[in-house]
C-alpha positions as CSV (number, residue, x, y, z in Angstrom):
1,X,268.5,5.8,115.0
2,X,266.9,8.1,117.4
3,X,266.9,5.7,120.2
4,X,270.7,6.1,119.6
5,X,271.0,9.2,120.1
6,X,268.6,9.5,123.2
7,X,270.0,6.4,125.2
8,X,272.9,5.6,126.2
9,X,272.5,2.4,127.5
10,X,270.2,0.0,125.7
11,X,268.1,-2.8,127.3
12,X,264.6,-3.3,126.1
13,X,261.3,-4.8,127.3
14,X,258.1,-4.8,127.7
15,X,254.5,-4.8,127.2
16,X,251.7,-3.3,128.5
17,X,251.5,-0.8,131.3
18,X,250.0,-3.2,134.2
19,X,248.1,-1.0,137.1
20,X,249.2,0.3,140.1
21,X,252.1,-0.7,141.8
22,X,250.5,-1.9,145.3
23,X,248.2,-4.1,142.9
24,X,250.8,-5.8,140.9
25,X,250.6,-9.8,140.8
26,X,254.4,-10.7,140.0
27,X,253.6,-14.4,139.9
28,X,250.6,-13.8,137.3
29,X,253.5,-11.4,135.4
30,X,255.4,-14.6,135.4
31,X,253.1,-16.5,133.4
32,X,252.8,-13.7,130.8
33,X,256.3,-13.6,130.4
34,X,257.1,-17.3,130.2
35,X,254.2,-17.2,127.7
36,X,256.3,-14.7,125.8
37,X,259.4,-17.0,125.6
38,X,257.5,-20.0,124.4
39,X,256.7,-17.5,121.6
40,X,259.5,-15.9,121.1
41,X,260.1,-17.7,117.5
42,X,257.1,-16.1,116.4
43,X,258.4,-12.6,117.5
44,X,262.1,-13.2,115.8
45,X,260.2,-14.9,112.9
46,X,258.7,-11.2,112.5
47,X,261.6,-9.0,112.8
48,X,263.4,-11.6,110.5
49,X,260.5,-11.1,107.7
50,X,260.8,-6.9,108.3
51,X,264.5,-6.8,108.3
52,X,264.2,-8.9,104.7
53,X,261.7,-6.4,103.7
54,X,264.2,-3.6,104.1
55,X,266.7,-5.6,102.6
56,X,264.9,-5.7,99.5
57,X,263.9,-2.5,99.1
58,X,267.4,-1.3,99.4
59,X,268.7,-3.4,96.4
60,X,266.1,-1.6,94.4
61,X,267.1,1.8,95.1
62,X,269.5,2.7,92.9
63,X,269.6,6.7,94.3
64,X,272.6,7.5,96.5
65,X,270.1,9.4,99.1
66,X,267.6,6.9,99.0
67,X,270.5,3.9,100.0
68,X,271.6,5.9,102.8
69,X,268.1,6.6,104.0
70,X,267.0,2.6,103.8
71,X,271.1,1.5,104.8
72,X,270.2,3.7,108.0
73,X,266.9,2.3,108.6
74,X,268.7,-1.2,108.6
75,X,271.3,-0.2,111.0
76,X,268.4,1.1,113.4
77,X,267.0,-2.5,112.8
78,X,270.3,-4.2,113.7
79,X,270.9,-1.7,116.6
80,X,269.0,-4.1,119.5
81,X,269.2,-6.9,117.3
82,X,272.4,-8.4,115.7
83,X,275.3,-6.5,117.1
84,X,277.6,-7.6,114.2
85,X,275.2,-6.7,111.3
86,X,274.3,-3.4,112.7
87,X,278.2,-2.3,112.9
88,X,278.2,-3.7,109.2
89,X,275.5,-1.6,108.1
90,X,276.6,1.5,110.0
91,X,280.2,1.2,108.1
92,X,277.9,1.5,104.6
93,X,276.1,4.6,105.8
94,X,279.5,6.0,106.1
95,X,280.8,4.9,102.6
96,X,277.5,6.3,101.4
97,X,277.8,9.9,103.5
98,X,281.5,10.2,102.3
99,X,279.9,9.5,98.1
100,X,277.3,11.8,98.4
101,X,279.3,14.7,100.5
102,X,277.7,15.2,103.4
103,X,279.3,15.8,106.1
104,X,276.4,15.6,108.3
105,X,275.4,12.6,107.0
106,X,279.1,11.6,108.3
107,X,279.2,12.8,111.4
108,X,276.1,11.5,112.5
109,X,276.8,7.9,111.5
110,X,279.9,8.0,113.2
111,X,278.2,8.8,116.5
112,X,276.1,6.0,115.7
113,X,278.6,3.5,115.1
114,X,280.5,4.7,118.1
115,X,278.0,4.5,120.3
116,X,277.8,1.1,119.0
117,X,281.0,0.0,119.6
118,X,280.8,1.5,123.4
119,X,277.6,-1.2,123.8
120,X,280.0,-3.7,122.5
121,X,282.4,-3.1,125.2
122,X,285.3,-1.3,122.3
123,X,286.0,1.1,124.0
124,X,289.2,2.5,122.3
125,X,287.6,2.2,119.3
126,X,284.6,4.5,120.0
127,X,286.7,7.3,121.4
128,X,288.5,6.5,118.5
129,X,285.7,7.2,116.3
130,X,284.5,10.0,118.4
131,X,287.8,11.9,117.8
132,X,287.3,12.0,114.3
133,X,283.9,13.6,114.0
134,X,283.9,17.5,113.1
135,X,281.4,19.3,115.6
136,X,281.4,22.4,113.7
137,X,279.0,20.7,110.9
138,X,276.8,19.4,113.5
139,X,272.8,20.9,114.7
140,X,272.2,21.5,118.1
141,X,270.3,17.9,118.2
142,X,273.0,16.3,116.5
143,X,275.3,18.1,119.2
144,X,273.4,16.7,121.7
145,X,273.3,13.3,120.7
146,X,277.4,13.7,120.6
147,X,277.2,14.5,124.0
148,X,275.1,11.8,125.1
149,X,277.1,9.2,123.4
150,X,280.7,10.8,125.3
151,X,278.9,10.6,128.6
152,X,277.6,7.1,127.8
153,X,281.5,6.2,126.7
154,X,283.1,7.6,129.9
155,X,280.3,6.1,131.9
156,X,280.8,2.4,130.8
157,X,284.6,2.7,130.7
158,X,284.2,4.1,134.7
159,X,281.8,1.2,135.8
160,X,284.2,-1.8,134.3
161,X,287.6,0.0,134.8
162,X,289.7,-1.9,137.7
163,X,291.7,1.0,137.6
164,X,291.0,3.0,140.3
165,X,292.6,6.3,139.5
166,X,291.5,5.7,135.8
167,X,287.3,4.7,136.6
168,X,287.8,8.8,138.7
169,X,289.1,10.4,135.6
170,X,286.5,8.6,133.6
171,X,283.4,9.2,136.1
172,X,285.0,13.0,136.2
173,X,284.8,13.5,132.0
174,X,281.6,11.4,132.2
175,X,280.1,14.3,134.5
176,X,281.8,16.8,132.4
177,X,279.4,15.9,129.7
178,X,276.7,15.2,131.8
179,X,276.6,18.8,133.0
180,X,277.3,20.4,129.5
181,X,273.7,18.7,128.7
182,X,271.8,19.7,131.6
183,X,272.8,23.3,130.5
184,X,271.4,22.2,126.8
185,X,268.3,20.5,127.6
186,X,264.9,21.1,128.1
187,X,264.0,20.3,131.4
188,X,260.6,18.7,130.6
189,X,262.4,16.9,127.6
190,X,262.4,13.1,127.8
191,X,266.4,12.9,127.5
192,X,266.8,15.1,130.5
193,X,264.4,13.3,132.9
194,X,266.2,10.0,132.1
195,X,269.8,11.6,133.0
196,X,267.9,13.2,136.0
197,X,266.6,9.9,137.5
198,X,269.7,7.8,137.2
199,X,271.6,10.7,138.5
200,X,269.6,10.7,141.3
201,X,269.8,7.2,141.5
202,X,273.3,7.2,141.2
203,X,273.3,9.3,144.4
204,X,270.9,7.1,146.5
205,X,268.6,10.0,147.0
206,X,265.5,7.4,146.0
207,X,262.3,9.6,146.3
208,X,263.9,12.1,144.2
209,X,264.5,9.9,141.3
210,X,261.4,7.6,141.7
211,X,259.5,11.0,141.2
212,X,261.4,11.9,137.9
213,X,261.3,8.4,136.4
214,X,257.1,9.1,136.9
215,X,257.3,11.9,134.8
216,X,259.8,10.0,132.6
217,X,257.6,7.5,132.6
218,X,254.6,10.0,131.4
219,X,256.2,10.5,128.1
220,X,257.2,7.3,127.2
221,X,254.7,5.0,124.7
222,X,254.0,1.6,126.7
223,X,255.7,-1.4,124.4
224,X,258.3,0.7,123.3
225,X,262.0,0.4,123.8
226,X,262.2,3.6,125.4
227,X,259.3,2.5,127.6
228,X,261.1,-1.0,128.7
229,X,264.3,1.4,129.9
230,X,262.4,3.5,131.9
231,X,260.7,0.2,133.2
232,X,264.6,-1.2,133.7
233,X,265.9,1.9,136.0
234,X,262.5,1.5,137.8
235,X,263.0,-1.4,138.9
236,X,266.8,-0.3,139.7
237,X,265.2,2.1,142.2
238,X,262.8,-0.2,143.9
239,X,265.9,-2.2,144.3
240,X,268.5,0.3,146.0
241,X,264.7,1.0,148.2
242,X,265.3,-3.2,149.0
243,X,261.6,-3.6,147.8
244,X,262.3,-6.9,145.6
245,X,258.8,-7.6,144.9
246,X,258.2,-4.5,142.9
247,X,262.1,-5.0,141.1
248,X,261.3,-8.2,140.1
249,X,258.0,-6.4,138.7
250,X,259.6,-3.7,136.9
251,X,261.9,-6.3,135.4
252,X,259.5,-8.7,134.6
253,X,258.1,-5.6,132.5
254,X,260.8,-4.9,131.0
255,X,261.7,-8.2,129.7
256,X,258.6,-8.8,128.4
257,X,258.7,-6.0,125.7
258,X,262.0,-7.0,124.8
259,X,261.1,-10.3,123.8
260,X,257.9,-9.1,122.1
261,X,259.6,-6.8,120.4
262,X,262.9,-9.6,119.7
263,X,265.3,-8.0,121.3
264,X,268.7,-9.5,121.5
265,X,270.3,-7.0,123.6
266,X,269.1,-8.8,126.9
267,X,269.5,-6.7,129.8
268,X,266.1,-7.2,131.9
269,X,265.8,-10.7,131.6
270,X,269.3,-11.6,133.3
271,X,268.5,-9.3,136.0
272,X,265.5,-10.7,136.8
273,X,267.6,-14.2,136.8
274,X,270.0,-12.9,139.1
275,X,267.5,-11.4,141.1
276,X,265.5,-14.4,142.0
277,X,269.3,-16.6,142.2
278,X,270.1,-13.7,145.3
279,X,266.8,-14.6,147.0
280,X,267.6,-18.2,146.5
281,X,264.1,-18.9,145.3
282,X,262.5,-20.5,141.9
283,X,265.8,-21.4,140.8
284,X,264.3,-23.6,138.1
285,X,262.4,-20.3,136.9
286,X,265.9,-18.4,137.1
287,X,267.4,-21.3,134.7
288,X,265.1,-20.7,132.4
289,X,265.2,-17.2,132.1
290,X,269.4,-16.9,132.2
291,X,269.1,-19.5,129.7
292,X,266.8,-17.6,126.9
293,X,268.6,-14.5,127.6
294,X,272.2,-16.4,126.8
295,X,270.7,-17.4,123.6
296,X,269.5,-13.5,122.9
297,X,272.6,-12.7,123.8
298,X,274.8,-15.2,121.4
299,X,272.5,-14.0,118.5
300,X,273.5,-10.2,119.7
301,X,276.9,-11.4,119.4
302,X,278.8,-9.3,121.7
303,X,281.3,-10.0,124.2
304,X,280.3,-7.2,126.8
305,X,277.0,-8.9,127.5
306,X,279.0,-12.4,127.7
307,X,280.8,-11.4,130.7
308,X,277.5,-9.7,132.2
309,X,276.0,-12.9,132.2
310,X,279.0,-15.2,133.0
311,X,278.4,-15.2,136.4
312,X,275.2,-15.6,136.7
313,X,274.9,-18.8,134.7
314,X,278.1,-19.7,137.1
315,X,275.9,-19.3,140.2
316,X,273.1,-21.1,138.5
317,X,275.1,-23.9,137.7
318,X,276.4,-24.1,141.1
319,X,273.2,-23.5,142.3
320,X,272.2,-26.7,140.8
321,X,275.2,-28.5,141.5
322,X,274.3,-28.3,145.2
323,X,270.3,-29.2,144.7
324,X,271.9,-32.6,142.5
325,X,273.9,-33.3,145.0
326,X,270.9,-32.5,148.1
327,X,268.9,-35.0,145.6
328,X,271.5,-37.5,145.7
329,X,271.8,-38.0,149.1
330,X,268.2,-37.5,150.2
331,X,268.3,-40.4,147.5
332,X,270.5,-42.7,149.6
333,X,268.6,-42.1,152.3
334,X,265.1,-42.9,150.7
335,X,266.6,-46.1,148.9
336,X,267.5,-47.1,152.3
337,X,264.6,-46.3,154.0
338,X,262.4,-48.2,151.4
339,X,264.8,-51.1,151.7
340,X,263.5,-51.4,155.7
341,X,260.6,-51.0,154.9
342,X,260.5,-53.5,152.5
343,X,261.8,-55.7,154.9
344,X,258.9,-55.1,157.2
345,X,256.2,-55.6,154.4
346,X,257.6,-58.8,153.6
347,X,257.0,-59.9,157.1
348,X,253.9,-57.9,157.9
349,X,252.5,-59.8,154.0
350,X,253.7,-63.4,155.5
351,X,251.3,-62.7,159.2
352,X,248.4,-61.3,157.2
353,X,248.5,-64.5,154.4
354,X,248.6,-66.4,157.8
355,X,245.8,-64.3,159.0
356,X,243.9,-64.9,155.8
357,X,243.8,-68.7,156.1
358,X,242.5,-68.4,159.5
359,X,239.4,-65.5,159.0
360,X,238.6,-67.6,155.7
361,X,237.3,-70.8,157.9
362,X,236.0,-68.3,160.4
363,X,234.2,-66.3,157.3
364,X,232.9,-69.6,156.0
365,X,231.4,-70.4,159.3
366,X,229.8,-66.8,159.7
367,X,227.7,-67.2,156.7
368,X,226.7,-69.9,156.8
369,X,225.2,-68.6,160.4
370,X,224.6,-65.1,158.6
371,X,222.7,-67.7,156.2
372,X,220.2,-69.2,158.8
373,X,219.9,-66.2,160.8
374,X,218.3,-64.5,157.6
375,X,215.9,-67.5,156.6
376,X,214.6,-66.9,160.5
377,X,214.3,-63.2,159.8
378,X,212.8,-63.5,156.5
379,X,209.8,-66.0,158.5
380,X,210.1,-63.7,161.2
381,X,209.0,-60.5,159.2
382,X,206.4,-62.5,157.3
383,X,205.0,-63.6,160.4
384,X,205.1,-59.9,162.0
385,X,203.3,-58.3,159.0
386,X,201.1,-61.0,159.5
387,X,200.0,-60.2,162.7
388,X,199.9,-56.4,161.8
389,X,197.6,-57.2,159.4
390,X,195.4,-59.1,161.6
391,X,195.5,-56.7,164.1
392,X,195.1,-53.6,162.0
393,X,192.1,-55.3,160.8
394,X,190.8,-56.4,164.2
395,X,191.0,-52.7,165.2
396,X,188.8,-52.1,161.8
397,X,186.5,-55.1,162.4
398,X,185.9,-53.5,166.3
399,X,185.5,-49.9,165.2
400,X,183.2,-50.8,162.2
401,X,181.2,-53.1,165.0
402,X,181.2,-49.9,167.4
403,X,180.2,-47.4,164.3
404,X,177.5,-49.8,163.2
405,X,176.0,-50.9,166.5
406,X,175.2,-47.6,167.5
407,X,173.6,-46.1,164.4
408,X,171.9,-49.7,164.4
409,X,170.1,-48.6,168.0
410,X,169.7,-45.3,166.8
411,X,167.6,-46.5,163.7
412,X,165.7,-48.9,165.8
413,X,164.4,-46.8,168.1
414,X,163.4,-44.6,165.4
415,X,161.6,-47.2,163.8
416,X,159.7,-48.3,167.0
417,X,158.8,-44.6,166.9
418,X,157.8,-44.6,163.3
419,X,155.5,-48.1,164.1
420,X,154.1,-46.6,167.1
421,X,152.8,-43.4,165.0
422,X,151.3,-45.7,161.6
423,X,149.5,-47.6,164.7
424,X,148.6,-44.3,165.7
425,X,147.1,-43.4,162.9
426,X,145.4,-46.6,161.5
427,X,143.7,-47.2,164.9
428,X,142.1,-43.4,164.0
429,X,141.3,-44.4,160.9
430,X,139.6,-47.4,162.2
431,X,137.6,-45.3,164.9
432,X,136.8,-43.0,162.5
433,X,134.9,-45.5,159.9
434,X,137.6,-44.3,157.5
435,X,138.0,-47.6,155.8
436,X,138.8,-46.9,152.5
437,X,141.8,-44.3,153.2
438,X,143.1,-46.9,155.4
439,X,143.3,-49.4,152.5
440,X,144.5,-47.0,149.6
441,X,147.4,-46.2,153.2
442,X,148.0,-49.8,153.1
443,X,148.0,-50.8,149.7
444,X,151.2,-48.5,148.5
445,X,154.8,-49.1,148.6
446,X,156.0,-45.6,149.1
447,X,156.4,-46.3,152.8
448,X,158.7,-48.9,151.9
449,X,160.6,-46.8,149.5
450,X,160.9,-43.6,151.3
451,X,162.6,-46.4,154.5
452,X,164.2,-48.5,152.2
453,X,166.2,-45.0,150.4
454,X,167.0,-43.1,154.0
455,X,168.5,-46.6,155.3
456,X,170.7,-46.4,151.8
457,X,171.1,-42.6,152.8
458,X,172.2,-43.8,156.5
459,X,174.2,-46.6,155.0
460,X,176.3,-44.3,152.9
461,X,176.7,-41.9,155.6
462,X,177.8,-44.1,158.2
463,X,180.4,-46.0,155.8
464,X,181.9,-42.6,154.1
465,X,182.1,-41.3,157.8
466,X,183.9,-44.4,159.0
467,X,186.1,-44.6,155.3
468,X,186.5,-41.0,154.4
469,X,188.9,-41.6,151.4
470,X,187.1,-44.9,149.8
471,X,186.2,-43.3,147.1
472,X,189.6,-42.1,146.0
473,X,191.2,-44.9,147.1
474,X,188.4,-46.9,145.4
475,X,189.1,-45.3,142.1
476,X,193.1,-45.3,142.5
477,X,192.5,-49.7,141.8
478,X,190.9,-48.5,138.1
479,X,191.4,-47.6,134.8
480,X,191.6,-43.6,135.0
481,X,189.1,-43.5,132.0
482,X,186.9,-46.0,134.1
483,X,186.7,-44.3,137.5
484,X,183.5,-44.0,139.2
485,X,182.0,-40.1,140.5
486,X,179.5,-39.9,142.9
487,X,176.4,-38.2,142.8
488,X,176.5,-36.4,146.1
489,X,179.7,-35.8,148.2
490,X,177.8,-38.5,150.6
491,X,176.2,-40.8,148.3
492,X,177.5,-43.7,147.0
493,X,175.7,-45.7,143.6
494,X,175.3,-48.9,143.6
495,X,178.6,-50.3,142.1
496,X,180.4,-48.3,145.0
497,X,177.8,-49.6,147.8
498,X,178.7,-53.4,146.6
499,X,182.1,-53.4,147.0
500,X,181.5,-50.7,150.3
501,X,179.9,-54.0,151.9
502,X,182.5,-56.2,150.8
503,X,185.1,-54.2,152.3
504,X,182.6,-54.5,155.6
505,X,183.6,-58.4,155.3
506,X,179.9,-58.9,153.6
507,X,181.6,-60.8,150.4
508,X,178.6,-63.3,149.7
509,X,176.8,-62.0,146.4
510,X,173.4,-63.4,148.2
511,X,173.6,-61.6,151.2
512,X,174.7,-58.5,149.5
513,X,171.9,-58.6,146.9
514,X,168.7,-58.8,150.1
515,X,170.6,-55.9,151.6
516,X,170.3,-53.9,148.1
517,X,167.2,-55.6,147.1
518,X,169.0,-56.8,143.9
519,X,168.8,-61.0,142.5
520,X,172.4,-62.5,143.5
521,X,172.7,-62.6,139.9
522,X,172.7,-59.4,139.5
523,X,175.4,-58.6,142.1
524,X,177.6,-61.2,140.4
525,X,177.2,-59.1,137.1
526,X,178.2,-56.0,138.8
527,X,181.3,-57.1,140.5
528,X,182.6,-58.8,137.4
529,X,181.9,-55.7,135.6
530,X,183.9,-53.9,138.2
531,X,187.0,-56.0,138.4
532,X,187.0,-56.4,134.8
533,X,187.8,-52.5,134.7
534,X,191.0,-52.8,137.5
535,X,194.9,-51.5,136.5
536,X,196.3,-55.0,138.1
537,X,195.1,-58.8,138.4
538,X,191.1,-59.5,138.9
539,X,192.0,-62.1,141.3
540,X,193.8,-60.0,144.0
541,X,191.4,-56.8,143.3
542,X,188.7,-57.7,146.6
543,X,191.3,-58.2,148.8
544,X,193.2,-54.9,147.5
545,X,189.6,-53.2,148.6
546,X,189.3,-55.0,152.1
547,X,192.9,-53.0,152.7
548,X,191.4,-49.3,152.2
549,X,191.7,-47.5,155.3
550,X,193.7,-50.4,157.2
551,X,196.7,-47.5,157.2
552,X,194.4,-45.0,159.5
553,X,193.2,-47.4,162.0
């Protein structure tokens, strides 16, 4: 009831305060709102099950005090909801008041109910109403609230009256009222800086009231009713300021908490229709909004907001009359436009069937060219790694040669040297009578030994200086658990010298085995030993070990 008696004009919405105005997304308030409206059943479902829940409560209360109380907390229920229930309601408050003698009781349901009736657009009937309450029995609140609802009455009967000499009179008792409660009010009180910002607003001084409805704004509880009517004349003041953007916003707000709260008395929602029909944008959105509000409304059930509405849904309907007809005859022209082209592809499919015939003999011909020409390629590539091959290892079998021929010139001359000295030193021996030391010199083999290992040592050498990667490469044709490690970083054994020679092109096991001084038995034994340990095929694995180092030649 208090609302009632604070307000006089009742249009409800909104949600949630959103930030600051300069960082207000009005499309992403769209969404949130059309959210709302796709759950509005849920929020009617709700105020369905509490008005029940009063309901019941009420026929249990058998007290005369106690049925007022809950018959008024019904009304106040009904107020934004269903017009025709809340009159109902309001008229038992008033047989109750009149049972249990108070007069105060009385008076202020009859304010109620005539403040009612002036939403509803009965105008006689509220003053009618209003002329019958006693102000002697009422508080200084209560007085207050009387006031309010006069000025409201006078107000609405000014702004619909096509009177002119009657909508002056009216406006002139409205603002008779309005100034005996500016002498009443507090001026920090939330009543007075409502009737202080549409005043202002009224006057088109715009800073003025945008700075009161902030403080107005202050006091009100975001979500509430009284929140989503500040958030209505908001929006009315960035309108009369022609900033649409942040009307749309404000109404957008507004409309939001009325349908979260399911409000029937539609005021916002309508407004923000009309709005975005005057800018001639998002009409579908405007349809859709004009549409839910009509149904609010026809729930509300009153014929005041009927004719608000009327002409919006007129200009919608119009509005969509014209886009049909637009549609229709951008229609026509498509239908013919398709029909020439049509026409045109039906000619255009006829000279590329033709077209078709003609590259498929040509096609045929091509591949079986294509056909030949790769059979020559495919020879042609076998023949060119062919010849890499031979030339890679042409370039291997020269620079082995080179490698070989010089250390084979060195060693010579160092044996020459080497013969020159044991002549040397056996012709001393001889002059010398020394006999016996010459034959114990002669008789051993460790001359041939100590040769026969440094020529393995400059045999090693020479092949790990020419092949620095053979024993890696070597091992990468094995078994990882049958690899083969080295003694010395330059020393090969003898399963690595074997199959070193045979990648020198030495590949007979005989001649192998008098360079290693082993039986060509032997030799055989080893390299089936060897190849018996490689990843792929034993038959393949020499000539995979004549190809290490061909890539670095």
């Amino acid at each position: 009831m208090l609302r009632k008696l604070l307000t006089a004009f009742a249009l409800l919405c909104l949600a949630t305060h959103a930030c600051a105005d300069s960082q207000t997304d009005v499309n992403a308030l769209y969404g949130i709102l059309d959210a709302a409206i796709d759950s509005s059943r849920i929020y009617l479902q709700q105020k369905t099950e509490h008005i029940a829940s009063l309901k019941a409560d009420l026929q249990q209360t058998t007290d005369l005090g106690q049925r007022f109380e809950r018959t008024r907390r019904i009304y106040q229920e009904y107020i934004p909801f269903v017009n025709d229930s809340a009159i109902a309601y309001q008229y038992q408050c008033i047989d109750l008041a009149q049972q249990l003698r108070r007069r105060d009781y009385y008076a202020e349901t009859l304010i109620a109910l005539a403040d009612q009736l002036t939403e509803s657009g009965f105008y006689n009937e509220a003053r009618l109403h209003f002329s019958q309450i006693d102000t002697a029995v009422l508080s200084d609140s209560m007085l207050t609230v009387y006031l309010l609802g006069l000025n409201h009455l006078y107000g609405e009967m000014a702004y619909y009256s096509h009177d002119s000499r009657l909508r002056d009179q009216f406006f002139a008792q409205a603002g008779q009222y309005f100034d005996s409660l500016q002498q009443r009010l507090d001026t920090t009180s939330t009543v007075w800086l409502q009737l202080r910002t549409i005043a202002l607003s009224n006057e088109m001084q715009l800073d003025e009231a945008m700075h009161y409805c902030d403080r107005w704004q202050q006091q009100c509880q975001p979500a509430s009713r009284a929140w989503a009517i500040m958030a209505y004349y908001r929006s009315t003041i960035y309108g009369q300021q022609g900033n649409t953007s942040m009307q749309r916003y404000w109404l957008a707000q507004s409309a939001l908490v009325d349908i979260r709260n399911a409000i029937m008395d539609q005021g916002a929602l309508w407004s923000l229709a009309e709005t975005l029909i005057n800018e001639g944008s998002e009409i579908d959105r405007a349809h859709r909004y004009i549409d839910f509000s009509w149904q609010c409304l026809t729930r509300f059930s009153t014929h005041m907001r009927s004719w608000l509405v009327a002409p919006v849904v007129t200009r919608i309907n119009d509005e969509y009359k014209q886009q049909l007809q637009t549609a229709n005859n951008r229609l026509l022209w498509t239908i013919g436009l398709i029909s020439l082209l049509l026409v045109g592809l039906l000619a255009l499919l006829y000279y590329v069937q033709k077209k078709r015939r003609q590259l498929a003999g040509a096609r045929n011909e091509l591949k079986t060219a294509n056909d030949e020409l790769q059979a020559t390629n495919q020879l042609l590539s076998e023949t060119n790694g062919q010849l890499k091959l031979a030339v890679l290892r042409m370039n291997d079998s020269n620079r082995v040669k080179d490698e070989y021929l010089g250390k084979f010139l060195s060693i010579c001359s160092e044996y020459i040297d080497k013969l020159d000295n044991y002549r040397i030193k056996v012709n001393r021996k001889l002059k010398a009578n020394q006999h016996a030391d010459l034959l114990r010199m002669t008789s051993s083999e460790q001359l041939k030994e100590t040769e026969l290992s440094e020529l393995l040592d400059n045999f090693d050498r020479v092949f790990l200086h020419l092949f620095p990667t053979f024993v890696d490469d070597f091992n990468a044709l094995l078994r990882p658990e049958e690899r083969i490690v080295p003694q010395g970083a330059s020393r090969l054994n003898t399963d690595l010298r074997i199959f070193a020679l045979i990648r020198l092109g030495i590949s007979e096991s005989s001649r192998i085995a008098e360079f290693l001084r082993y039986s060509p038995n032997s030799i055989y034994a080893y390299r089936a030993r060897i190849k018996s340990k490689a990843i792929g095929s034993r038959a393949d694995f020499e000539q995979k070990v004549m190809e290490i180092g061909l890539s670095t030649v």
